[in-house]
N, C-alpha and C positions, 0 to 999 in steps of 0.2 A: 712509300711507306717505310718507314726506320726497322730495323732490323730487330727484331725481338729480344735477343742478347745484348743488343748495343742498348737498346733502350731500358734492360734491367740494369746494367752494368752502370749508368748513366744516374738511376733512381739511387744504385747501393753506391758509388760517389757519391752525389750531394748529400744523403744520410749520414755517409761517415764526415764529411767536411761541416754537415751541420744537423746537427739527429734533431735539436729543437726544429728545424721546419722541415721536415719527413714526414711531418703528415699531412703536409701538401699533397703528397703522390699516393695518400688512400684511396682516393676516390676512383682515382682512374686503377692502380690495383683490382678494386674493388669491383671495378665494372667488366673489365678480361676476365675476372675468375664469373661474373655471372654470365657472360656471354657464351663461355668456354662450357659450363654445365648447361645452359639452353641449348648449344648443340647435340649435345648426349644425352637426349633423352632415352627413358626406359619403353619399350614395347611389348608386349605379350605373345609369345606364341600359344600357349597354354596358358593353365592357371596355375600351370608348375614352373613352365620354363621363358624367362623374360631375357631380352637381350637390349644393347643398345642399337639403337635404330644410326648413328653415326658408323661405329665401329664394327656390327654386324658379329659379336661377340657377346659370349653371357654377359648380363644385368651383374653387381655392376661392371663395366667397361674398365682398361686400367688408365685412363684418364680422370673418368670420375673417381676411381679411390683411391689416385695421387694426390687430388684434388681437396677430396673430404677426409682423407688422410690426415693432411699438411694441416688442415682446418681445424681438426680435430686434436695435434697434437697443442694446438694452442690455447685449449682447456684445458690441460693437464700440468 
């Protein structure tokens, strides 16, 4: 398996050498950010205190709101 860094570094290349077909590499983008959140789900301990069941830390995780973060700055 290709190194996580080698393989963004590789996507942010061909983008700048050719940003019309960068959006070849939505898809699979697309599919690590929903894999990466299907690991981090939210669990309940109470009806007050929720955690990620990954991370073992409060709801939410700082994976998930690096995540939905990033996400989110992209409506704005």
């Amino acid at each position: 398996m290709a190194d996580v860094n080698e393989t963004l570094a590789r996507m942010c290349k061909r983008a700048s050498a050719a940003p019309s077909q960068s959006w070849r590499d939505i898809p699979a983008l697309l599919s690590a950010v929903e894999n990466v959140l299907a690991l981090h789900s939210e669990e309940a301990l109470t009806d007050r205190m929720h955690y990620c069941s990954t991370c073992s830390v409060a709801w939410p995780c700082p994976t998930v709101r690096a995540v939905t973060d990033a996400l989110g700055a992209i409506d704005e």
